[in-house]
N, C-alpha and C positions, 0 to 999 in steps of 0.2 A: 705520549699524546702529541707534541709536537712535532715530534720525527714520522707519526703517523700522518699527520698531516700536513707538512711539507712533501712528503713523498709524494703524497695524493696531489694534492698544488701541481707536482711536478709533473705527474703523469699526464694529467689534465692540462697542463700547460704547451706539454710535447704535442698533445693531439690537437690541442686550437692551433697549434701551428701549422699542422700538416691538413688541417681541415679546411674548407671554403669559410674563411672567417673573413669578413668585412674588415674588424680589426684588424687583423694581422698583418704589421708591415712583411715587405721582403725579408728584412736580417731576421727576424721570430720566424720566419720559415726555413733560411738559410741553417738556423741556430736549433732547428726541432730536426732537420735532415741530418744535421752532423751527429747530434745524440742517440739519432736510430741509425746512422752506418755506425757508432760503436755498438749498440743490441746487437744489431746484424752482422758486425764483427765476431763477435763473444762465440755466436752461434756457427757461422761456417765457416771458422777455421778450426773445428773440433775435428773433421774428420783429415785434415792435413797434420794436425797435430797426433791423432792418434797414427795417423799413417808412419810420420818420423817415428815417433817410438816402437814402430810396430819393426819397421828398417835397423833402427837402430839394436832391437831385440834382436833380430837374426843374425846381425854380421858377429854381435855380442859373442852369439851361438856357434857359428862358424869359429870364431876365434878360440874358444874353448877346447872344442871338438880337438882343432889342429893341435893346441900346447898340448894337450892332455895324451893325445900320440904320441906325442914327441918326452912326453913324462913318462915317469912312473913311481911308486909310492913304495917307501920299507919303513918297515917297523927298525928305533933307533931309542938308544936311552943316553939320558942326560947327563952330561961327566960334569957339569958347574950350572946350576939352577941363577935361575934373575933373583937379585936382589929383593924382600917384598916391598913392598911400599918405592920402589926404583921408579923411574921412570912412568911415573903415576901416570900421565897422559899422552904416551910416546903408542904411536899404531906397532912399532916393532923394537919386541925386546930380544936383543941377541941371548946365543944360549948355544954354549961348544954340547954337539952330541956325539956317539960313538953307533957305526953299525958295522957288520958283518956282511962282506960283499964275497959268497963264496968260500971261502978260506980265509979269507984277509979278513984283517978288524980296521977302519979305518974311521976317522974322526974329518969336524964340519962345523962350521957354525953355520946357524940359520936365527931366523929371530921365529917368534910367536908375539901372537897379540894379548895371550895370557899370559901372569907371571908362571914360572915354572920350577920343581925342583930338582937337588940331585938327586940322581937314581929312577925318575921318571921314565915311564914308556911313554915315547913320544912319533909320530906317525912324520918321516920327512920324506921332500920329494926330491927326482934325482934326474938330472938330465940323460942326455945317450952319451956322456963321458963320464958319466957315475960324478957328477959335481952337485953338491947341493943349491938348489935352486928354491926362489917361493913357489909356494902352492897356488896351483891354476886358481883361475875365476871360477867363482860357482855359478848355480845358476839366479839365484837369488842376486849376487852380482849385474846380472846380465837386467835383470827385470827392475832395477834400482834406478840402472843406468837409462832404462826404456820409460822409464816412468818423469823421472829428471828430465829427457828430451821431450817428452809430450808437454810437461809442463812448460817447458823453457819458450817451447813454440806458440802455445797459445797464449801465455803470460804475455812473452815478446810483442804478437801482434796486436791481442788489446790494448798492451801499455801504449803503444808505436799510434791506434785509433784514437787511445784517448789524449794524448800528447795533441794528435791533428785537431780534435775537436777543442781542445783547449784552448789554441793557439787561432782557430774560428772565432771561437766566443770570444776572445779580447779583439780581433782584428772589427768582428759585428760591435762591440760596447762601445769601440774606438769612433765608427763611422754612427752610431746612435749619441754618442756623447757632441760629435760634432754638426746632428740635424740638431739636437737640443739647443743647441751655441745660437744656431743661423735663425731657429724661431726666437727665442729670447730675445736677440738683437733685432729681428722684425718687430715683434712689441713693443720693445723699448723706445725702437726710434720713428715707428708708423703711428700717428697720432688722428689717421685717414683725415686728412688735410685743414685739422683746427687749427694749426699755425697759419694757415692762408687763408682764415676766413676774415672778410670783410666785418670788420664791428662797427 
């Protein structure tokens, strides 16, 4: 009930500002301007934000494509499994495997994100010197990354408006704290001339 109506206050407060109001000093207009360049913030930098992530989604893209040439994937099995409960919150558990290149048997470490055991079939990936390498980005990867950027950018620029708008309102409360000063001390010491009146 309250928070419903302080909003409404608020609303209504922004729009006497920006409206032909008698009332309304300058700083209450200055202070309802800065409130609506952050609205008008929020709103159009959505499509600069989707645009970085859209940019950032493609190069993502591009970058996949190329590793993914430059890879390629065999089937390999596990000669020493992880530990279980090992390295409970580590992104990479190592793990010696064994594959067949051809004729040769030849062995590798690589890690996995899952624990793993011996004797496992396990999928590794292999550079153009036959070295075990991680496994490329997916595309889920890529769209994680796109998503992060869009938000990083419009988060950025709202925070960065309402930072300006913040730092308005105290500089506006500063210059209204100090007409409040300059009337009080008119009151206080304008007595409209009964100290000079003839008794």
């Amino acid at each position: 009930m309250y928070s419903t109506l302080s909003r409404t206050l608020g609303r209504r407060w922004v729009f006497r500002g920006l409206a032909r109001n008698p009332l309304a000093r300058m700083t209450d207009r200055v202070e309802a301007f800065a409130i609506l360049g952050v609205l008008l913030t929020a709103l159009l930098v959505v499509p600069t934000a989707v645009q970085s992530g859209t940019d950032a989604y493609s190069a993502d893209l591009r970058a996949i494509a190329e590793q993914t040439r430059s890879l390629h994937s065999t089937n390999a099995e596990v000669l020493r499994g992880t530990v279980q409960g090992a390295q409970r919150y580590s992104t990479g558990l190592p793990v010696l495997v064994q594959w067949r290149e051809g004729s040769q048997t030849r062995t590798g470490r690589t890690t996995f994100s899952t624990p793993t055991s011996t004797g496992q079939q396990v999928v590794i990936w292999l550079d153009q010197k036959g070295n075990v390498v991680d496994a490329p980005r997916r595309k889920a990867d890529a769209q994680l990354t796109a998503f992060v950027r869009s938000a990083g950018v419009w988060l950025g620029a709202v925070a960065l408006s309402v930072l300006i708008a913040y730092l308005v309102r105290r500089l506006l409360d500063r210059v209204r704290a100090n007409a409040w000063e300059r009337e009080l001390q008119l009151l206080a010491h304008n007595d409209d001339g009964w100290a000079n009146r003839r008794i």
